[in-house]
C-alpha positions in Angstrom: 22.0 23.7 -57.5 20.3 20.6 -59.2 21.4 18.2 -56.8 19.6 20.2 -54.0 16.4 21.1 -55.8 16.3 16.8 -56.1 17.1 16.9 -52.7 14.3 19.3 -51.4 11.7 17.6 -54.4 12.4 14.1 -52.1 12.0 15.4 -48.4 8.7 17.2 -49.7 7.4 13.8 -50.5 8.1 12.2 -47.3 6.4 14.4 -44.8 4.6 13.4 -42.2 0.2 12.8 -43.1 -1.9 15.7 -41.9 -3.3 15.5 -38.4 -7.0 14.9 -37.6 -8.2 16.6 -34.7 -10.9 14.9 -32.9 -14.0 17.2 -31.6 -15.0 15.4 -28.3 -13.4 13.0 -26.0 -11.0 10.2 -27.9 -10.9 7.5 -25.4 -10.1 7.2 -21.7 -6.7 9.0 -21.7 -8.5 12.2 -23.5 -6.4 12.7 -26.2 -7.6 15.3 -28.5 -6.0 14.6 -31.4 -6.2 11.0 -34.0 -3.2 10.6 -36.7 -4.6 10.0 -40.6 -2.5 7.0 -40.4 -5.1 5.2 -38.3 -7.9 3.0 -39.5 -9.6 4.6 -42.4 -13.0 5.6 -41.6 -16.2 3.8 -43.2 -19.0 5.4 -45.1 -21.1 4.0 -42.5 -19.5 4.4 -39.8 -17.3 2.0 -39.5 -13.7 0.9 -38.3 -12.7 4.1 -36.9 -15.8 6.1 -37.0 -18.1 8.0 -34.5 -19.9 5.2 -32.6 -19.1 2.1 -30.2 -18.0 -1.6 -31.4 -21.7 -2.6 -31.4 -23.2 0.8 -32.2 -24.4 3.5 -30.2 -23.7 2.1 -26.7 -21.8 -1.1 -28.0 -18.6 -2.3 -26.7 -17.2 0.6 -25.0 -20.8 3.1 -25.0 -20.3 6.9 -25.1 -17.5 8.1 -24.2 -15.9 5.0 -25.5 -11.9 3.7 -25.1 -10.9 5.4 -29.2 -13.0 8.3 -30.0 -16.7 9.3 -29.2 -18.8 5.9 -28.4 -16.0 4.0 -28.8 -13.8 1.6 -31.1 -15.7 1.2 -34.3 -18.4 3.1 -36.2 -22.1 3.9 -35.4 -23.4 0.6 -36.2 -20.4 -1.8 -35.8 -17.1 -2.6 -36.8 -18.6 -3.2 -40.3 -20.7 0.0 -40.8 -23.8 0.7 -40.8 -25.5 -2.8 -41.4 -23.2 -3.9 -38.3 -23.8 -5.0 -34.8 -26.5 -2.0 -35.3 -27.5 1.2 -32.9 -28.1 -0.1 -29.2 -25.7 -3.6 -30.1 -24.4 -6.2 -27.8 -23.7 -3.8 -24.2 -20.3 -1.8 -24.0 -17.6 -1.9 -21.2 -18.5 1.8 -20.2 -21.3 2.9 -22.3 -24.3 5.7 -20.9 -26.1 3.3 -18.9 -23.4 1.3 -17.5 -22.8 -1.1 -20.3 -23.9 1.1 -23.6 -27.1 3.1 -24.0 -30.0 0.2 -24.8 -27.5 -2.6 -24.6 -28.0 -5.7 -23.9 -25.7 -5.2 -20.7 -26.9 -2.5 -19.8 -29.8 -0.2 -18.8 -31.9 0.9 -20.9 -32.9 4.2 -19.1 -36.6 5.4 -17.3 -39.2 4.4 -19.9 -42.9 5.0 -19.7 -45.4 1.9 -18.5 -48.3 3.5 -20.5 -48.5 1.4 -23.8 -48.5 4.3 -26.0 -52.1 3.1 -27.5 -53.0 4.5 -24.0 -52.0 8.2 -23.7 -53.6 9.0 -27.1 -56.1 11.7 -26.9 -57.6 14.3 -24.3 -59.2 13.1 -21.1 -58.5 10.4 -18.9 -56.7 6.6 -20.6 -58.1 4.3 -21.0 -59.8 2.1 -18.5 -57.5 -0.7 -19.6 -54.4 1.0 -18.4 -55.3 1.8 -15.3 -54.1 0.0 -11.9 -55.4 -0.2 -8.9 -54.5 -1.2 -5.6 -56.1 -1.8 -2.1 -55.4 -1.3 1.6 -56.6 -4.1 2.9 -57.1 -7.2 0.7 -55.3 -6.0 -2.3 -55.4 -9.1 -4.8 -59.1 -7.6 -5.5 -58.3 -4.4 -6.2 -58.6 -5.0 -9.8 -62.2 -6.0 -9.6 -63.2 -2.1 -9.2 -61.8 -0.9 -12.1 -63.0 -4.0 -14.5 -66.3 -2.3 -15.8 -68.5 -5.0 -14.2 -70.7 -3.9 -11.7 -71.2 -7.5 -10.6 -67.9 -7.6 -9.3 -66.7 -6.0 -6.2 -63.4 -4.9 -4.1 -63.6 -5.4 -0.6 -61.9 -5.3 2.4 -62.6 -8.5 3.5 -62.9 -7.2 7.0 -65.0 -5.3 9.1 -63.8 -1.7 8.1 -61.9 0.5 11.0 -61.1 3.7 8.9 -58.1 3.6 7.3 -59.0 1.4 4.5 -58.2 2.8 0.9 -58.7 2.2 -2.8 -56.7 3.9 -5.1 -56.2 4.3 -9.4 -53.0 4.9 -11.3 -53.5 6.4 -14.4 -50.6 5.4 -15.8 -49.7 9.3 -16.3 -50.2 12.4 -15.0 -54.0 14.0 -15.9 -55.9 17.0 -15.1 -58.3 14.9 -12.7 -61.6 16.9 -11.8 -63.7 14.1 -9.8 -64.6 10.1 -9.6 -67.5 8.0 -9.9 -68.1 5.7 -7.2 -70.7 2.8 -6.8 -71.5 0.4 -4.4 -74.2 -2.1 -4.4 -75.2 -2.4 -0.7 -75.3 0.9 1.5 -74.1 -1.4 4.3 -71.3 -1.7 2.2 -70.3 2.0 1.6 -67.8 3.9 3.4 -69.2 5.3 6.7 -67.2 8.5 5.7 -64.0 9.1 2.8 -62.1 11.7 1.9 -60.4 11.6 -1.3 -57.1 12.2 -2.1 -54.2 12.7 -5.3 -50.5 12.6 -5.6 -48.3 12.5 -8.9 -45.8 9.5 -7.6 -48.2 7.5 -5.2 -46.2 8.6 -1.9 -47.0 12.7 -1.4 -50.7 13.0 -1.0 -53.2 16.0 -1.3 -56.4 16.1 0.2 -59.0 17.3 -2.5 -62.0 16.4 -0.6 -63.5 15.5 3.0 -66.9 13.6 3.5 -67.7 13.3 7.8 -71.1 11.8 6.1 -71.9 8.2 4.7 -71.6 7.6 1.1 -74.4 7.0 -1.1 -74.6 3.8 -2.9 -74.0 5.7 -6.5 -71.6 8.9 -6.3 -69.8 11.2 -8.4 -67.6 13.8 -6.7 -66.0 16.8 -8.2 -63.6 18.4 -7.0 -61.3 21.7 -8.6 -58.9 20.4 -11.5 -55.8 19.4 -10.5 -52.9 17.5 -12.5 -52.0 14.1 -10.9 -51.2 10.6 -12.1 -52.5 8.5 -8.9 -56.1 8.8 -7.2 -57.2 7.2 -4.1 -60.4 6.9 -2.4 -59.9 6.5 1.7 -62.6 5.1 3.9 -62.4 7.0 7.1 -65.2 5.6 9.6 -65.9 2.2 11.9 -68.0 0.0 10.5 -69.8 -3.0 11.0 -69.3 -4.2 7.7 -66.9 -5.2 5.1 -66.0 -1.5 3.2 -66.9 -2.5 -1.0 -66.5 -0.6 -4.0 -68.1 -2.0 -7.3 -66.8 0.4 -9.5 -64.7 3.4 -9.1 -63.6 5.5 -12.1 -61.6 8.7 -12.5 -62.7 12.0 -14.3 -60.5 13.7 -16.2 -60.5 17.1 -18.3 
């Protein structure tokens, strides 16, 4: 009865570890379950922990090849202090090659500098950008704050000439100021028009006359990122535009 009490004492010892179930996606073969004999985990993340090789979308990205984001721990194979959150570009990482890797992409981002969005009403000036139909290159020279300078065609106008302004974000837009030093030089007639990605346009207001010289137009609000000014008529002159500025609630 001894002997076998010995006997049970021993196998007791030797079982086999405990198993560690994984919560989400271990690897590419989907295994849902880890043994406790594999890598011990690091404080910070680290040999066998949540997180790629190089971090958050490091060598094998989310979804990784060994448990959620791959091989090592959120912030490297050494913790925390590794290869870091967005590291060196995984093998099959969100993204392609790891979210915000070096390999890979580093998703849609905003081209408003943030400096620019702060605030109600339109941004700033200085993050607008504008562009022309014909003579494009001058474009810029309407939205510079200097009435001295001018866009222009470059060409006698035939009517469907356009300048346009991208705010850099979608706005509640209510009107535009308009200026142009010679009424030779104004549009013989204009409608203007908005659209939130430059290429589906909405008529918010129809001129048959001439411009005046100085102008601002109102029209109902309406929430658009990109504004554009079309000349409609025949002229006998180049089609210029001083300065052109958006209104914005």
């Amino acid at each position: 009865m001894r002997l076998r009490s010995v006997f049970l004492a021993a196998l007791t010892a030797s079982a086999f570890p405990a198993v560690a179930i994984c919560e989400t996606g271990c690897g590419t073969t989907n295994v849902d379950y880890l043994f406790s004999s594999a890598p011990a985990q690091s404080a910070g993340g680290g040999a066998a922990g949540t997180g790629g090789g190089a971090g958050t979308g490091g060598a094998a990205g989310t979804g990784g090849s060994t448990e959620t984001g791959g091989a090592a721990g959120t912030g490297g194979g050494a913790g925390t202090s590794g290869a870091g959150t967005g590291g060196a570009g995984g093998g099959a990482g969100t993204g392609g090659a790891g979210t915000g890797g070096a390999g890979g992409g580093a998703g849609a981002a905003s081209t408003c500098d943030p400096s620019c969005t702060q605030g109600p009403g339109c941004p700033l000036s200085s993050c607008w950008t504008a562009s022309a139909e014909p003579n494009d290159q001058a474009a810029k020279l309407a939205i510079d704050g200097n009435e001295g300078t001018r866009y222009t065609t470059n060409e006698l106008a035939s009517g469907d000439e356009w300048l346009q302004i991208d705010l850099c974000q979608a706005e509640t837009v209510t009107g535009i100021n308009v200026f142009t030093s010679s009424g030779t030089d104004a549009a013989a007639s204009y409608t203007v028009q908005v659209s939130m990605d430059g290429s589906t346009w909405q008529t918010v207001l129809t001129s048959t006359t001439p411009a005046q010289q100085r102008m601002s137009l109102t029209f109902a609000p309406v929430t658009e990122q990109y504004v554009r000014l079309n000349q409609t008529g025949k002229m006998g002159f180049w089609w210029s535009v001083h300065e052109m500025s958006v209104v914005c609630q």
